[in-house]
PAZAPA-4460 file (N, C-alpha, C; in steps of 0.05 Angstrom, whole numbers, plus 32768, in hexadecimal, padded with zeros to 4 digits):
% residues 164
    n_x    n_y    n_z   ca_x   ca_y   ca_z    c_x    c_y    c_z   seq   type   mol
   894B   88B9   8883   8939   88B0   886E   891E   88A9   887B     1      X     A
   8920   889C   8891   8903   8893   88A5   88F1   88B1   88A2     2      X     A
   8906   88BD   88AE   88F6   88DC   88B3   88EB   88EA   889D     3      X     A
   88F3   88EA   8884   88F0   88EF   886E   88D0   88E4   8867     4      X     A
   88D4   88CD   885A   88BF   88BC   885D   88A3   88B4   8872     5      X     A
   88A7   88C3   8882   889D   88CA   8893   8889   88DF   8894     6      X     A
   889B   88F8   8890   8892   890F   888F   887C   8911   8875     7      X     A
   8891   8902   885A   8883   8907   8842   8866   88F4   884A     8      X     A
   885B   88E1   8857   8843   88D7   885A   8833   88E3   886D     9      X     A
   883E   88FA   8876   8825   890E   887E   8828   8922   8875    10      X     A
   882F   8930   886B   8837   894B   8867   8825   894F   8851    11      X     A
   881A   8968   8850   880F   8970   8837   881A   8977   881D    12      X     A
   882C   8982   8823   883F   8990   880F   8861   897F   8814    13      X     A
   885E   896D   87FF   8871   8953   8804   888A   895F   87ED    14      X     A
   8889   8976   87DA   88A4   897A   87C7   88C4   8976   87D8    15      X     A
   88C2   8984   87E9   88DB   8993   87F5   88E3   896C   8800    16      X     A
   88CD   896A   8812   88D6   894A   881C   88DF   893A   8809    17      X     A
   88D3   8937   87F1   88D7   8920   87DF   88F8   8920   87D4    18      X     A
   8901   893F   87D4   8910   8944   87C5   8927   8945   87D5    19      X     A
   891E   8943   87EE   893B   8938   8805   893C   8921   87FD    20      X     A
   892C   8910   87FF   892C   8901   880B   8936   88EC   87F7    21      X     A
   8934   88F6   87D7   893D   88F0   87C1   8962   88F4   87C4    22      X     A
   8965   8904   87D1   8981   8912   87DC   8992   88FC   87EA    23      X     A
   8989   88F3   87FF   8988   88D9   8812   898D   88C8   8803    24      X     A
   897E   88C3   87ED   897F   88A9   87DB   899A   889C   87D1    25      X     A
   8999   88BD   87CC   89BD   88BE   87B6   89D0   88C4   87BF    26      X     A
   89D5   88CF   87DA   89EA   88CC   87E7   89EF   88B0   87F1    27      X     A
   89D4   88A5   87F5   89DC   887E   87FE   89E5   8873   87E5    28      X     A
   89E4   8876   87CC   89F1   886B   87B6   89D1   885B   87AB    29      X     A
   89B5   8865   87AB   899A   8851   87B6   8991   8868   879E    30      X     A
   899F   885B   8783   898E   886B   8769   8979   886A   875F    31      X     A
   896F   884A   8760   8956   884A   8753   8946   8852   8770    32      X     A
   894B   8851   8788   892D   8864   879A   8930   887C   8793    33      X     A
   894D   8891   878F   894E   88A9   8787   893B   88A9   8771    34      X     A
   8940   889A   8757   892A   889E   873D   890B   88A1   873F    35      X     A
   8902   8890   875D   88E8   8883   8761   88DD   88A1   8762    36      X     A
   88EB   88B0   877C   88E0   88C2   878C   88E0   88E2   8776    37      X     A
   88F3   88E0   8766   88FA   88F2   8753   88E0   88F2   8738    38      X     A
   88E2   88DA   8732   88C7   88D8   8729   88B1   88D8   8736    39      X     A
   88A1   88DB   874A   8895   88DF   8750   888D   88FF   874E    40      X     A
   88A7   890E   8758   8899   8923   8759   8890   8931   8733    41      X     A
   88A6   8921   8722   88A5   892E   8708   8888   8925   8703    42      X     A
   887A   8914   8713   885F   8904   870A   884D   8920   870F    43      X     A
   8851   8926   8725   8844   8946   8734   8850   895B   8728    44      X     A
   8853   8961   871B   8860   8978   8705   886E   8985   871C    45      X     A
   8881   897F   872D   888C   8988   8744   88AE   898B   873F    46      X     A
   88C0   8982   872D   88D5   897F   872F   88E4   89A2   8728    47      X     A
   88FA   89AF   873E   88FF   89BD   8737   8924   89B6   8725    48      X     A
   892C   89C9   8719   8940   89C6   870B   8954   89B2   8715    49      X     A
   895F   89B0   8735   8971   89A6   873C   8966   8986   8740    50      X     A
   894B   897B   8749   8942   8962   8743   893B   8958   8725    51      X     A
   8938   896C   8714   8937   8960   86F8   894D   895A   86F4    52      X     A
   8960   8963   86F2   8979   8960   86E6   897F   8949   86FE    53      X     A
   8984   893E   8712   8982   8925   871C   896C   890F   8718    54      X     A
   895B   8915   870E   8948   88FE   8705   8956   88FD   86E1    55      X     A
   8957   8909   86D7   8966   8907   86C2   8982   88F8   86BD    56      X     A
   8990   88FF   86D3   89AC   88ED   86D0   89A4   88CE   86DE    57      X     A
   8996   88CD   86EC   8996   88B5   86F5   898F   88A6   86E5    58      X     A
   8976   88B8   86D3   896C   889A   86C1   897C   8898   86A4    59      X     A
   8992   88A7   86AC   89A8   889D   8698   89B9   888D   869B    60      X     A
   89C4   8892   86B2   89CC   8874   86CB   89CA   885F   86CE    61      X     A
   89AA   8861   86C9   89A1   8843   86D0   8999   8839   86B6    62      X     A
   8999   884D   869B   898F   8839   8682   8977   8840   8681    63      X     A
   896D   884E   8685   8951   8856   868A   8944   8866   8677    64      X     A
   8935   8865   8661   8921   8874   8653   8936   888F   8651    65      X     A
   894D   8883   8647   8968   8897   8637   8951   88B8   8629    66      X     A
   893B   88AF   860F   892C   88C4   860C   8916   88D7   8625    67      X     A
   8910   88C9   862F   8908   88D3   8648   8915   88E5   8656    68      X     A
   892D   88E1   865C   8946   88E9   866C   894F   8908   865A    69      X     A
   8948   88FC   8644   8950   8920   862C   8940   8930   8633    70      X     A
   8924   892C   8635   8907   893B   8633   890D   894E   864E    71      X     A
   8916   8935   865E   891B   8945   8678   892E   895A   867A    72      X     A
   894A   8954   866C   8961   8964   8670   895B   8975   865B    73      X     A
   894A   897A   864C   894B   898F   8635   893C   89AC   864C    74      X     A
   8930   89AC   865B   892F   89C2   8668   894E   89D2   8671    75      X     A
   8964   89CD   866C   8981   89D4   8675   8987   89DB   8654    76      X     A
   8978   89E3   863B   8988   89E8   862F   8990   8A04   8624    77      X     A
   8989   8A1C   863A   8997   8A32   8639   89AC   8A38   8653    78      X     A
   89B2   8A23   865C   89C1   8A20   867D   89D7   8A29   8670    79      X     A
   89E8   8A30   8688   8A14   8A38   8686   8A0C   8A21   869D    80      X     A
   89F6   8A0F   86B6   8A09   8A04   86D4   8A1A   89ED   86C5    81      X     A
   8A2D   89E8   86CF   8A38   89D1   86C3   8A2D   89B7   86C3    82      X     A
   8A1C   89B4   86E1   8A14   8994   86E6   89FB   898D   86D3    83      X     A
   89ED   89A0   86C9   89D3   89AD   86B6   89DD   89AB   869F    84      X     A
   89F1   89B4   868E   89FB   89B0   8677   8A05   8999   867C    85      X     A
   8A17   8989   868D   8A1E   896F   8683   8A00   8952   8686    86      X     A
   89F5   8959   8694   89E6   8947   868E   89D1   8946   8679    87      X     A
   89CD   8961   866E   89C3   8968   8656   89D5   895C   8637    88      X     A
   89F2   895F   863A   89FE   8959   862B   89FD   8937   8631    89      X     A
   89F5   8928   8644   89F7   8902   8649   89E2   8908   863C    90      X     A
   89D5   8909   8640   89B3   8905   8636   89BA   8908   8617    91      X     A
   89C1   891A   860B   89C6   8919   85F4   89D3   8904   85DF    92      X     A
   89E7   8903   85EE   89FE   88EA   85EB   89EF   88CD   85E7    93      X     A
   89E8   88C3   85FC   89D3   88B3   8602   89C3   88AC   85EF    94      X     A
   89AB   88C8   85E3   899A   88BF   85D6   89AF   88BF   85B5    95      X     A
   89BC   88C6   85AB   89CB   88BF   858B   89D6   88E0   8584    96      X     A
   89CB   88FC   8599   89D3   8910   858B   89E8   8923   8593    97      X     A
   8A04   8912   8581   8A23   8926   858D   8A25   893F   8591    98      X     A
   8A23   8947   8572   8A24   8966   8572   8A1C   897E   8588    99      X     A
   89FF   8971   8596   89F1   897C   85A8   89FC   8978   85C1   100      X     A
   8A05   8957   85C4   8A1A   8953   85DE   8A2E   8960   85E3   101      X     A
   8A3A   895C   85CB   8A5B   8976   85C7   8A59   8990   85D5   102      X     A
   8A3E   899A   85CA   8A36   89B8   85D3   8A33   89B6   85EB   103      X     A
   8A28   89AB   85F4   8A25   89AF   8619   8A37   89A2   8622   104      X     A
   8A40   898F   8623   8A5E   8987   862E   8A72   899E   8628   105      X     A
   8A7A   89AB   8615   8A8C   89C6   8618   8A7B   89D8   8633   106      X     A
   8A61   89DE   8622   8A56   89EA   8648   8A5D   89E7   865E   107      X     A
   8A5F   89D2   8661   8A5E   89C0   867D   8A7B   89C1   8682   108      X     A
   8A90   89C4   8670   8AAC   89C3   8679   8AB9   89D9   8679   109      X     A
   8AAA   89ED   8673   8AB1   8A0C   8666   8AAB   8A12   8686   110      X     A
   8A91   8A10   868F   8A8B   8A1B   86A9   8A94   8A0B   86C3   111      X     A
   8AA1   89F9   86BF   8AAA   89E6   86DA   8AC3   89E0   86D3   112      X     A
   8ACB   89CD   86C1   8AE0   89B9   86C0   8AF2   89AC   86D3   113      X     A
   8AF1   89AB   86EE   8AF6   899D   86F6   8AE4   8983   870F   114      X     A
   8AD0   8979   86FD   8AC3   8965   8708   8AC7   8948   86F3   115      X     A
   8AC8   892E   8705   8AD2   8919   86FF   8ABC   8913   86E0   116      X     A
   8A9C   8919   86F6   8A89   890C   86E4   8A8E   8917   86C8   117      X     A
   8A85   8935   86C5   8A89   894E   86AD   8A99   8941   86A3   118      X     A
   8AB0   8942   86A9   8ACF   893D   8693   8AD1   891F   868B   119      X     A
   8AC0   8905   8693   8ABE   88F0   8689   8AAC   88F1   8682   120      X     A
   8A9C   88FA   8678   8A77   8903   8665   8A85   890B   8649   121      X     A
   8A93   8929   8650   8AAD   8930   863E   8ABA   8916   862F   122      X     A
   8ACA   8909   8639   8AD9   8906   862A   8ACA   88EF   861E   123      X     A
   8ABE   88E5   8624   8AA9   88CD   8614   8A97   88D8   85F9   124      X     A
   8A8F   88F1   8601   8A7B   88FA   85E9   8A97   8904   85D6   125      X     A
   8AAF   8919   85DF   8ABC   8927   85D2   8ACE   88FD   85BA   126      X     A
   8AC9   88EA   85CD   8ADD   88D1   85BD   8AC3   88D1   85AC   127      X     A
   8AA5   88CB   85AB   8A92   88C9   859D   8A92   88DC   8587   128      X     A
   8A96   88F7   858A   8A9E   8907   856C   8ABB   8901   8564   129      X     A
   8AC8   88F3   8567   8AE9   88F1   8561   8AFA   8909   8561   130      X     A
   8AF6   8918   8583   8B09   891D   8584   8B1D   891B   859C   131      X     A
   8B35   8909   8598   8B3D   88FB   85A0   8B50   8906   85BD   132      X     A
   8B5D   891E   85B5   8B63   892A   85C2   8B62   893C   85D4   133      X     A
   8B4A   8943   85D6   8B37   894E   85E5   8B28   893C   85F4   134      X     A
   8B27   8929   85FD   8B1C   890A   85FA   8B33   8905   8613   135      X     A
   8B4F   88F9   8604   8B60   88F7   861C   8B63   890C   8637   136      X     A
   8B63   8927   8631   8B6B   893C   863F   8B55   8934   864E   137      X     A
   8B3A   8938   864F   8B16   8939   865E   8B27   8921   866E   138      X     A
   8B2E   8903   8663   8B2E   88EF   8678   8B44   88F1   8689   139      X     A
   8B57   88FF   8682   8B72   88FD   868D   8B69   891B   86A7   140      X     A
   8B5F   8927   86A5   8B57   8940   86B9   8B42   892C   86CB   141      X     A
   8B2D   8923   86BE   8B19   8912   86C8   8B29   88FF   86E0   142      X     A
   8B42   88F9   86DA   8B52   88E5   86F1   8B5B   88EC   8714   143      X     A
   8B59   890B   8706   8B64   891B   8715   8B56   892D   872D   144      X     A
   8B3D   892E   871C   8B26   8941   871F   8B18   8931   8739   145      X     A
   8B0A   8947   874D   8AF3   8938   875C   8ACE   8930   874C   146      X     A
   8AC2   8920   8763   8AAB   8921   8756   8AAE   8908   8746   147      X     A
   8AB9   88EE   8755   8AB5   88DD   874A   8AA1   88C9   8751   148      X     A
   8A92   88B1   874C   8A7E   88A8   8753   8A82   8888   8753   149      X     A
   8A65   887C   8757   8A6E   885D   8753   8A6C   8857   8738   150      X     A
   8A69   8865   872B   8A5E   886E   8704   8A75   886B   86FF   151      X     A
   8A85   8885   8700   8A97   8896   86FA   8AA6   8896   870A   152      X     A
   8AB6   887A   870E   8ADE   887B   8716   8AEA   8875   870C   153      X     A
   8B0E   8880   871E   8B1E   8873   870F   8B21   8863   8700   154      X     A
   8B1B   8849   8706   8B17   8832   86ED   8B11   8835   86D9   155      X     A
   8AEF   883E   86D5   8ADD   8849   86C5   8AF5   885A   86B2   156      X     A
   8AFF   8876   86B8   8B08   8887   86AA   8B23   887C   869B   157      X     A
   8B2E   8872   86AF   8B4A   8864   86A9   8B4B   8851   868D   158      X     A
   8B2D   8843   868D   8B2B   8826   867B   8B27   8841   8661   159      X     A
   8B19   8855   865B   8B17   8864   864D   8B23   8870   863E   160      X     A
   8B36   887C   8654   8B53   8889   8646   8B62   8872   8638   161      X     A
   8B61   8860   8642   8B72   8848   8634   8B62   883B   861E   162      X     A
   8B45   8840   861A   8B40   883A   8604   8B44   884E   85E5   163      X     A
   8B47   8861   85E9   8B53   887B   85DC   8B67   8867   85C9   164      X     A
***
């Protein structure tokens, strides 16, 4: 991270740095400096697909300007990647619109399905349209599934399924 920070205060061309170094952030579990540096570059019309869609989930994470977080993830809405459709589909969720969540959460599980986060996004939006059973199955795979976080664990999924 020294080095990072470093580099990015001399360097002319600071994208590639920022966006490590935003990398760094989130593997230390250090979300809101990931958000800082992520916004920054969205400040510089610099963010490419794979840091939007991380500046996007984070500030869903943290509670953060939920509409903001749409504006951002609405660039993903002709995507099949899964991590792109599901955060497209939180964002949705988030701001009040299911139908639209539903749609990209099937995306997102059509092209992956076995990630912790995806399949508890799933089954939260799929319990938000009532359907229930589709709902258990997302959390009950979700248990099973890798790709879990300090967000998104066991606990987390477990308290879910049991709220069903």
């Amino acid at each position: 991270i020294e080095a990072l920070t470093t580099g990015i205060d001399s360097a002319a061309q600071t994208a590639n740095l920022r966006i490590l170094l935003s990398n760094e952030y989130l593997q230390d579990a250090r979300r809101a400096e990931a958000k800082v540096v992520l916004q920054s570059l969205r400040e510089d019309n610099l963010l490419n697909d794979l840091a939007a869609n991380n500046l996007a989930a984070l500030m869903l994470d943290l509670g953060e300007d939920e509409a903001e977080a749409l504006e951002i993830a609405k660039r993903f809405e002709d995507t099949t990647q899964p991590f792109f459709a599901d955060t497209l589909a939180w964002a949705y969720y988030r701001n009040g619109d299911l139908q639209s969540a539903k749609r990209y959460s099937d995306i997102a599980d059509r092209a992956n399905g076995a990630n912790a986060e995806i399949l508890y996004h799933r089954g939260v939006i799929s319990a938000a349209v009532g359907d229930i059973e589709d709902a258990r199955e997302a959390f009950s795979r979700a248990l099973d599934a890798p790709g879990k976080t300090d967000i998104v664990n066991d606990d987390v999924i477990q308290r879910a399924l049991n709220e069903l």
